[in-house]
MARTI-328187 format. One line per 3 residues: number of its first residue (from 1); for each residue y, z, x of C-alpha. Coordinates in steps of 0.001 Angstrom, whole numbers, always signed. Layout:
# MARTI-328187
NUM	Y:Z:X | ...
# end
This chain:
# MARTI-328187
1	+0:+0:+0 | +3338:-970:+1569 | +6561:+968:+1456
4	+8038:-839:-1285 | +5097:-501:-3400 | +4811:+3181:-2732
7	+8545:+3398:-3799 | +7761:+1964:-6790 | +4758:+4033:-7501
10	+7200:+7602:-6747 | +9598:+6039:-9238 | +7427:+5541:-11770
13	+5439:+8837:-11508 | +8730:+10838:-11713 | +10085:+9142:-14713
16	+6930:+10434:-15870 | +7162:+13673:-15140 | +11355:+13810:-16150
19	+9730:+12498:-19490 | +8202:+15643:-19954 | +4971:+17819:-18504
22	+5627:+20941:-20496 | +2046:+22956:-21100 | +1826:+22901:-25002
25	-687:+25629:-25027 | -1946:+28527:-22400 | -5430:+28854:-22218
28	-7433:+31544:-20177 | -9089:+29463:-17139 | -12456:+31275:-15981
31	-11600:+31112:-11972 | -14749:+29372:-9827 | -14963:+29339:-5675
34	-12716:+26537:-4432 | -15871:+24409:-3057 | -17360:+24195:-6873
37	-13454:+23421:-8344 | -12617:+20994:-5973 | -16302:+18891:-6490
40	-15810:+19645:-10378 | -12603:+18078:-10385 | -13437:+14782:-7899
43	-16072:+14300:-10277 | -13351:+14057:-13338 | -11273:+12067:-11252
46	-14071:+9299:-10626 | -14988:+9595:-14293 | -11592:+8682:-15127
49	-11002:+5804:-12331 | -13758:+4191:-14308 | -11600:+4600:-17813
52	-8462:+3313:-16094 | -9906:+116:-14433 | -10611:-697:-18291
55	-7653:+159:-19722 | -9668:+2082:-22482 | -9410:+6276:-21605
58	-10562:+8148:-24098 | -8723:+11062:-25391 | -6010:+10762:-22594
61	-4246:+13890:-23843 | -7917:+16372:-23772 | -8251:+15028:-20110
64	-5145:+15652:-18810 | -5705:+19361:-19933 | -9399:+19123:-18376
67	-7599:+18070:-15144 | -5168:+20711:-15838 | -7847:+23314:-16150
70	-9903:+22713:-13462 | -6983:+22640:-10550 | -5965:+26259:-12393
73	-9422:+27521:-11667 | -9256:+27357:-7939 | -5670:+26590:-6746
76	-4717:+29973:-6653 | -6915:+30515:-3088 | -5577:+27161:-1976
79	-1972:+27812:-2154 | -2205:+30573:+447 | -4443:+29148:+3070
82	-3758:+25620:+2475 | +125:+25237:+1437 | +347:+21732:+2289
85	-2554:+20081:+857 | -1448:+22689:-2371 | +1818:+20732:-2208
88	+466:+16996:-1780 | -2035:+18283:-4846 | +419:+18889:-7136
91	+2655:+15851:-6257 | +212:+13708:-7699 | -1474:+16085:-10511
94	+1669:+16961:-11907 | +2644:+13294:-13205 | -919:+12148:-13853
97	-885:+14995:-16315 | +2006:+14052:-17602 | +1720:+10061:-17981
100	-1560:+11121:-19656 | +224:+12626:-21879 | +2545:+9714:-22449
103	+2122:+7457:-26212 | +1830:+4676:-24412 | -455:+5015:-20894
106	+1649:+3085:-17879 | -1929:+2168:-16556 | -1173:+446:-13225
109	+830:+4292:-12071 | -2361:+6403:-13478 | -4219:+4319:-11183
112	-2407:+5166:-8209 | -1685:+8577:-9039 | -5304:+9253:-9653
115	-6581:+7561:-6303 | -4060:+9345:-4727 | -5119:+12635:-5949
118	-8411:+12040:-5159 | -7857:+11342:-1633 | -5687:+14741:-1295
121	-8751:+16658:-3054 | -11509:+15322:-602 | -8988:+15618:+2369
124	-8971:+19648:+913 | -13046:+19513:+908 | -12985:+18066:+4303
127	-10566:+21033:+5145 | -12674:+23521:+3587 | -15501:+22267:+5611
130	-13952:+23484:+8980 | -11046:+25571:+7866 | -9294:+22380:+9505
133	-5435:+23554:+8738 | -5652:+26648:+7346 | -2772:+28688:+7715
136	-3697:+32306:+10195 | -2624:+35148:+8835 | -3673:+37176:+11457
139	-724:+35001:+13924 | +1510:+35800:+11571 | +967:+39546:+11075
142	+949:+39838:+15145 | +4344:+38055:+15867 | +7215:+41198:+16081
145	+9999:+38641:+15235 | +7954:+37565:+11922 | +7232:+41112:+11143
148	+10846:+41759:+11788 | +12069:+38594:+9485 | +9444:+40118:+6529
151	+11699:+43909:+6505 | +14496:+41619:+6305 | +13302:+39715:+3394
154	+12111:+43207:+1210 | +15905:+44011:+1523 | +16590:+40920:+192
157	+14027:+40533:-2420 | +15470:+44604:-3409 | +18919:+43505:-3712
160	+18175:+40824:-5641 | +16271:+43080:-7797 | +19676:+44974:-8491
163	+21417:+41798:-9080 | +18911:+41023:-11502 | +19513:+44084:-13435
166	+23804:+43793:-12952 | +23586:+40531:-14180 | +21168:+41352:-17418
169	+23581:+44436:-18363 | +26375:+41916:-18204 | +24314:+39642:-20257
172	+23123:+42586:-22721 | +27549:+43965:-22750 | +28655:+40432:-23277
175	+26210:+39617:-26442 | +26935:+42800:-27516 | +30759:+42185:-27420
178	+30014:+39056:-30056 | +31558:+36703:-27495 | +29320:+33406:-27745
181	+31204:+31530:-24989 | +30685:+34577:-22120 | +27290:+35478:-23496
184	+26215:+32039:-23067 | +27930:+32021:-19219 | +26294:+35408:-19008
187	+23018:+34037:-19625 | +23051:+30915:-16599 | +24337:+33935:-13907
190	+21391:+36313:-15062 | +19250:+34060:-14054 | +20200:+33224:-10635
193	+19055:+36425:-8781 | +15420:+36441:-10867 | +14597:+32541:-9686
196	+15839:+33044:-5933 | +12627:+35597:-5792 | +10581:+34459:-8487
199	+7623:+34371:-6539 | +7720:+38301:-5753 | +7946:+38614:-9960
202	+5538:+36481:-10658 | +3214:+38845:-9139 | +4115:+41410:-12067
205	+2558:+39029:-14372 | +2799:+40960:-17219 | +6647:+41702:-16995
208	+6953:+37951:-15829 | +5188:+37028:-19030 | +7265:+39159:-21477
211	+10826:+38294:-19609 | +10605:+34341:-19085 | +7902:+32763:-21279
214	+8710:+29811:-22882 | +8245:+29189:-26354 | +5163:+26908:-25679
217	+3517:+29668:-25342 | +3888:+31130:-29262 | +3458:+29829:-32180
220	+7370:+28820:-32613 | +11036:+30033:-32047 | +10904:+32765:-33987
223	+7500:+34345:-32995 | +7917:+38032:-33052 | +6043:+37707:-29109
226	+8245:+35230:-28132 | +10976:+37287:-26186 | +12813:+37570:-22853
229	+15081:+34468:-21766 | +13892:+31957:-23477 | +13999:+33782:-27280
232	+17753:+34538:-26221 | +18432:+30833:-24962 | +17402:+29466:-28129
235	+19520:+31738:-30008 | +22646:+31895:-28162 | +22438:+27944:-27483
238	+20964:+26410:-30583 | +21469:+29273:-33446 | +24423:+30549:-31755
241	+23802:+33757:-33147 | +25176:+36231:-31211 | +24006:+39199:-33425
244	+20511:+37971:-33812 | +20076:+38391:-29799 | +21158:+41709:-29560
247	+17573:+43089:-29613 | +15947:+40788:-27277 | +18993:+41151:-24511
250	+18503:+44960:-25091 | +14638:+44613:-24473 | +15128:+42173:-21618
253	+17688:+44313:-19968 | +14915:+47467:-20033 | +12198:+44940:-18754
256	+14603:+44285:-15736 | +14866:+47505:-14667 | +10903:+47516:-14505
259	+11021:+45133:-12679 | +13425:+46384:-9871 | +11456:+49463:-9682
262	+8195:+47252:-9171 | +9847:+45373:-6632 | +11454:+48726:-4738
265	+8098:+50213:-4761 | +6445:+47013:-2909 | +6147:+46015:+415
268	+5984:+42175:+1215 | +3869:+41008:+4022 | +4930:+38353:+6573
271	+2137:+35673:+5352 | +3064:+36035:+2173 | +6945:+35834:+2269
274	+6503:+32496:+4571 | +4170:+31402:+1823 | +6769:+31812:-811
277	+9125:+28978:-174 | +6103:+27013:-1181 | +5838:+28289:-4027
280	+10079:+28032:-4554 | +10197:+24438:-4030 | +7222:+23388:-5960
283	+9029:+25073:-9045 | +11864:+23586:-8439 | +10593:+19779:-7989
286	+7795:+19778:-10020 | +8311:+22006:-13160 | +12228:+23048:-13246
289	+12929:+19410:-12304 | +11439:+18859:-16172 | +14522:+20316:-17694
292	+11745:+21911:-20299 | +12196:+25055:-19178 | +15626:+25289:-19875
295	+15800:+22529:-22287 | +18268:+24611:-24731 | +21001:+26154:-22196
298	+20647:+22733:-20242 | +20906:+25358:-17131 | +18443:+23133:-15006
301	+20559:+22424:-11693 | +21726:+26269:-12003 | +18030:+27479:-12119
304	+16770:+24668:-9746 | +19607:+26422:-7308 | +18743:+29336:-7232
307	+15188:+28728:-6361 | +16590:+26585:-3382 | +18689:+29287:-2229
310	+14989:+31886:-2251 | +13859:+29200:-20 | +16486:+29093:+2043
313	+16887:+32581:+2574 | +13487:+32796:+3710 | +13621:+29734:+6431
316	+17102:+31138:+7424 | +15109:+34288:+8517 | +12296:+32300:+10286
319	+13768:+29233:+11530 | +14490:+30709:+15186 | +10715:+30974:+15243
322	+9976:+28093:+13426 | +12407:+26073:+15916 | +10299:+27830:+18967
325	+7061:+26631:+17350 | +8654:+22937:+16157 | +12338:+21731:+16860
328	+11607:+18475:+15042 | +10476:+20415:+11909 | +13190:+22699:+11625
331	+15725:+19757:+12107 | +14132:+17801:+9125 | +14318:+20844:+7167
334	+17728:+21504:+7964 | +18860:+18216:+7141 | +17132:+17939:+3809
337	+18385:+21121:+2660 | +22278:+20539:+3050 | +21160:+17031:+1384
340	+19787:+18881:-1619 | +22662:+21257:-1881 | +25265:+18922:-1473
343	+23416:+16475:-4619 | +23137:+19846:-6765 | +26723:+20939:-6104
346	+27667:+17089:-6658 | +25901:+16812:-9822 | +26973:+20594:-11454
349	+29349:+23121:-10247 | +28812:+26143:-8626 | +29624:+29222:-11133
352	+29431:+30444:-14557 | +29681:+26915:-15923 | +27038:+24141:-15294
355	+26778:+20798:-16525 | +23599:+19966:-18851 | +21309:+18278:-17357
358	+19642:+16648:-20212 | +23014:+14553:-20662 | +22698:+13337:-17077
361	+21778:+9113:-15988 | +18153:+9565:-15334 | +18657:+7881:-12332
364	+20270:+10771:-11422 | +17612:+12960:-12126 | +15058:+10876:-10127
367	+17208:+10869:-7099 | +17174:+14908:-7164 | +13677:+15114:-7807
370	+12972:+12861:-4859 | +15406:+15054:-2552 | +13634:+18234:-3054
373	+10204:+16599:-2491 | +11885:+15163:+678 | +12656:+19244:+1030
376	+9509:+20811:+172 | +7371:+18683:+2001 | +8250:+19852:+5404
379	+8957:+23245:+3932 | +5628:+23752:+3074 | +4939:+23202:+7136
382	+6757:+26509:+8075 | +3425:+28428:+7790 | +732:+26525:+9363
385	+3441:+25928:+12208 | +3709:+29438:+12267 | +372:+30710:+12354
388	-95:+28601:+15549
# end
């Protein structure tokens, strides 16, 4: 495949994902050793190849959830040990699960995307094979300066914690106050400090669930279970009932104060903070990039900033080592980011005001989503290059 072609191909499979990936439905996924998920889902894969080169699938949307289903049952001991063939995974999943999803299947793109994926699966059971790759924790744990960079980062992860809970008891004052027009600014700068260390939530999966499930999740907007962020969104953005989110900004507010105590009480490791930029950019390119998740507020670039500023404040701790380890690395890194920031800061200000991203030119759209791949694919380097 030339360059062109493979241009063509990243256009195509973005449009599909901007045309929305959203899961419809969460389903509990019975976890399985990453040598039986990985051969489970290569055998889907060449299942489907056979569908595609006929142009007859059947039941595109029930395979795209297989597909779905099976990565969920192992990636979670990829990610850690293999955070680059995690990444080049999920560059390729995430739009074949979305152009399956599509009316109308763009059959030529499936095709690609699902070769491609299949090559990045057996390169991971090749990997798997002889650990070929893997990032080593124990280099990481042994290195002073990392260890060092990881105390820095649990002061930063804690002070974002209080920032979390400042900016949910302006939130909860300024709903309270009946103000629509600061409750709604309110709501964008409360959630800047929780997606620059979502990650480090995310492990409080039960608070996570409560404070930032979307409504895809329930049965509709006005589930009594659907809470947190999202239940306030859709009332301060589409009901624009001030009154009516009083409750949930209340509940939210207490829920952020568990969380900062969770987060005061932990210790974070210096594998695991490395690992979390990873985890940063792949929300931010891959499921933020959507605009689902904050399809109401239109807060995407916001949101999508403040997970590119949690990366950045962990390679801004690590890059002295990382420059040690790899000067061409951390260059390329360096240069995509302040190409990413400048495109955000072009395309939305910086502040209590953002522009909505649903309104944007796709094109637009497309170009940021192929600037923070440009970004998290050497960012996902940092620890493997580390642990060397």
């Amino acid at each position: 495949m030339n360059k062109r072609q493979q241009l063509i191909i990243l256009a195509a499979a973005t449009t599909l994902v901007l045309s929305g990936c959203g899961k419809t439905e969460t389903t509990e996924v019975t976890k399985v050793p990453v040598k039986e998920g990985s051969a489970a889902l290569l055998t889907s894969l060449d299942q489907l190849k056979g569908q595609l080169d006929t142009s007859k699938v059947k039941d595109p949307k029930k395979q795209s959830t297989l597909l779905e289903n099976q990565w969920a049952s192992f990636e979670d001991e990829v990610k850690p040990k293999f955070p680059e063939l995690y990444f080049k995974v999920e560059k390729f999943l995430t739009p074949l699960e979305a152009g399956l999803k599509q009316d109308k299947l763009d059959y030529a793109t499936l095709t690609a995307l699902n070769n491609n994926l299949k090559a990045a699966i057996t390169e991971l059971s090749a990997s798997l094979d002889d650990n070929k790759g893997a990032v080593n924790k124990d280099v990481i744990a042994a290195s002073k300066e990392l260890q060092e960079a990881a105390k820095a980062y649990n002061k930063y992860v804690q002070e974002q914690g209080k920032q979390l809970v400042a900016g949910l008891e302006q939130l909860d004052a300024a709903v309270k106050s009946g103000d629509l027009k600061k409750a709604q600014e309110s709501y964008g700068q409360s959630r800047m400090p929780y997606e620059r260390i979502e990650p480090i939530i995310e492990t409080f999966s039960e608070l996570d669930g409560v404070m930032d499930a979307r409504v895809d999740d329930f049965k509709n907007e006005k589930d009594p279970d659907f809470t947190g962020y999202h239940r306030i969104e859709y009332l301060l953005f589409v009901k624009k009932n001030v009154k009516e989110a009083e409750a949930f900004s209340s509940r939210l507010l207490e829920d952020g104060k568990k969380i900062q105590q969770a987060i005061a009480a932990t210790t974070i490791e210096p594998s695991d903070f490395i690992a979390g930029v990873g985890e940063l950019m792949e929300e931010a390119q891959a499921t933020k990039i959507t605009g689902e998740e904050e399809r109401w507020s239109g807060a995407t670039i916001p949101v999508i900033r403040a997970n590119v500023e949690g990366a950045q404040a962990i390679y801004d701790l690590i890059k002295v080592e990382l420059k040690k380890k790899d000067a061409v690395l951390d260059e390329k890194i360096s240069k995509s980011l302040a190409t990413v920031i400048e495109t955000m800061n072009t395309l939305s200000p910086v502040g209590a005001t953002w522009n909505d991203f649903g309104k944007m030119e796709q094109a637009k759209q497309i170009d940021l989503k192929n600037k923070l791949e440009a970004l998290a694919e050497p960012l996902v380097k940092m620890p493997g290059t580390l642990s060397k």
